[in-house]
C-alpha positions as CSV (number, residue, x, y, z in Angstrom):
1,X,31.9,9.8,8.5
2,X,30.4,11.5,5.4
3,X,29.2,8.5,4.2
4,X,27.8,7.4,7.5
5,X,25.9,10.6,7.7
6,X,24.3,10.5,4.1
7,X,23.0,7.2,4.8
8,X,21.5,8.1,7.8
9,X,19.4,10.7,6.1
10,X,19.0,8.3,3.3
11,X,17.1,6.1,5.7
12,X,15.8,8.8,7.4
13,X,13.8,10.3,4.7
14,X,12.7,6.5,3.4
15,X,11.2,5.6,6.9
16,X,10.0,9.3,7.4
17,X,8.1,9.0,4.4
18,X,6.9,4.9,4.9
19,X,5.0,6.7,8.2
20,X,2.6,9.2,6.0
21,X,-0.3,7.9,3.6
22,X,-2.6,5.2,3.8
23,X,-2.4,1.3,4.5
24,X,-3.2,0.4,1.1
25,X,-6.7,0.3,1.7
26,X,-5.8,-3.7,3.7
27,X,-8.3,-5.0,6.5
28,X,-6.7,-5.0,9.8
29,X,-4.4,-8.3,10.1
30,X,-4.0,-9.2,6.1
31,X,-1.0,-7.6,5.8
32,X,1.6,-10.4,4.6
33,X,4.7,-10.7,7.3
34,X,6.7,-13.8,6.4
35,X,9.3,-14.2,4.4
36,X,7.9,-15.7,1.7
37,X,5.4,-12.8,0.8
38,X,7.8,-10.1,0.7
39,X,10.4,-12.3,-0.8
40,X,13.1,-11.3,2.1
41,X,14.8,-12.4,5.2
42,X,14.0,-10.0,8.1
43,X,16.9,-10.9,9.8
44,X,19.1,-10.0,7.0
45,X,17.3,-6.9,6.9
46,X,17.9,-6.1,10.6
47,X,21.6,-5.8,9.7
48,X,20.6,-3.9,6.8
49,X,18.7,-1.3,9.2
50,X,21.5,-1.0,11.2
51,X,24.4,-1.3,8.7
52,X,22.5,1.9,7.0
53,X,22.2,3.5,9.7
54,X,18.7,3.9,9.9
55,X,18.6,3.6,14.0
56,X,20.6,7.0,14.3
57,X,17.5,8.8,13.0
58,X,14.6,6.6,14.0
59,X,13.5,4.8,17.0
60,X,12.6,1.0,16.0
61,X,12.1,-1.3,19.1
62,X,13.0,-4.2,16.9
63,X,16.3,-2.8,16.1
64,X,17.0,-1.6,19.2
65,X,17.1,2.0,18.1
66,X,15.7,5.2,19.7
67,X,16.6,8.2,16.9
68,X,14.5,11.5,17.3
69,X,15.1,13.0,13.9
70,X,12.6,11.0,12.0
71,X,9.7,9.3,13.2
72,X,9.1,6.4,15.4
73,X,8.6,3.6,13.3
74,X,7.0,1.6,15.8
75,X,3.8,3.9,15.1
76,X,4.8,5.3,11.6
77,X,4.8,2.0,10.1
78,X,1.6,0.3,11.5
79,X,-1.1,-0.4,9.0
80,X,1.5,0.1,6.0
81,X,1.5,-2.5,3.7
82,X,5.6,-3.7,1.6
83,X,4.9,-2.1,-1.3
84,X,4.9,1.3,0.1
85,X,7.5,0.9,2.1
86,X,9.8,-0.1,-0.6
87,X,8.1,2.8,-2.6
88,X,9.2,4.9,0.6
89,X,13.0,3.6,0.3
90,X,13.5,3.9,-2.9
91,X,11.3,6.8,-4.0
92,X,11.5,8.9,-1.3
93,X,9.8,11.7,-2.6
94,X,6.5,10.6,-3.8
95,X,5.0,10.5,-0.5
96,X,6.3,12.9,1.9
97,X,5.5,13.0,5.6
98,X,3.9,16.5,7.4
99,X,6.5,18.5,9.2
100,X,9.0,17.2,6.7
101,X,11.0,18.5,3.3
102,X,11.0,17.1,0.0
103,X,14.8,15.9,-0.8
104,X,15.9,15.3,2.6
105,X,16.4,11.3,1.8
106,X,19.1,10.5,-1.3
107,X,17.2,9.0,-3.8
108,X,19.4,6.2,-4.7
109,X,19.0,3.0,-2.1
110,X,16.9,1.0,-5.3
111,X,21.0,1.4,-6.3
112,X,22.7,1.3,-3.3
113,X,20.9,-1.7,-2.3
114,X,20.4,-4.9,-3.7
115,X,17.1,-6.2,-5.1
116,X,17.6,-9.2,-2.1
117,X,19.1,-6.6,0.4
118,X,16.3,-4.2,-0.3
119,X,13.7,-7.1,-0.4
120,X,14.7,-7.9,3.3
121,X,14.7,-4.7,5.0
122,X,11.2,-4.1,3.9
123,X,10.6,-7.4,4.8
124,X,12.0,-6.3,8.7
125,X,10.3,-3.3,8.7
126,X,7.3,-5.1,7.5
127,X,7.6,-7.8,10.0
128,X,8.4,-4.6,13.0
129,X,5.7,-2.8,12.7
């Protein structure tokens, strides 16, 4: 249960912080959402976002989900490009969202998750928003 909990905030924070910042500086529709530019399987990463957790915190049509504690990533994630949304997962704390706290999301998915495994959720997410 413990476990459970901690990854939910793990994802919680990751995604809270994937919904503050800039695009990247991208025109509207050149975002990359295949596979093959991010280098991962979105439906792999589905499971991933689920697995985690993620949907008892966030609200993701694509997953199904409809958590209140961190943003909707339906809006949060629009216009962000997969290199900050990895940077969100696994760096938590370099961007962080307003209304939120520094430290809320463990700081240890790049671990937790492998390079594939990681490569796929953002490619979901990606692909979601």
């Amino acid at each position: 249960m413990r476990t459970g909990i901690a990854a939910s905030l793990v994802c919680l924070l990751a995604l809270v912080v994937a919904g503050c910042g800039g695009g990247g500086g991208e025109e509207p529709g050149t975002r990359a959402t295949s596979t093959a530019a991010t280098g991962g399987g979105a439906e792999n990463g589905k499971q991933i976002f689920i697995a985690q957790g993620c949907g008892g915190c966030h609200a993701l049509s694509a997953a199904g989900t409809n958590g209140t504690t961190g943003p909707d990533l339906d809006e949060a994630l629009k216009g962000k490009d997969a290199a900050f949304i990895r940077e969100s997962i696994v760096d938590p704390d370099a961007q962080i969202t307003e209304g939120f706290q520094p430290g809320l999301m463990p700081k240890d998915y790049g671990e937790k998750l492998s390079d594939q495994d990681l490569s796929d959720l953002v490619a979901f997410l990606l692909q979601s928003a």
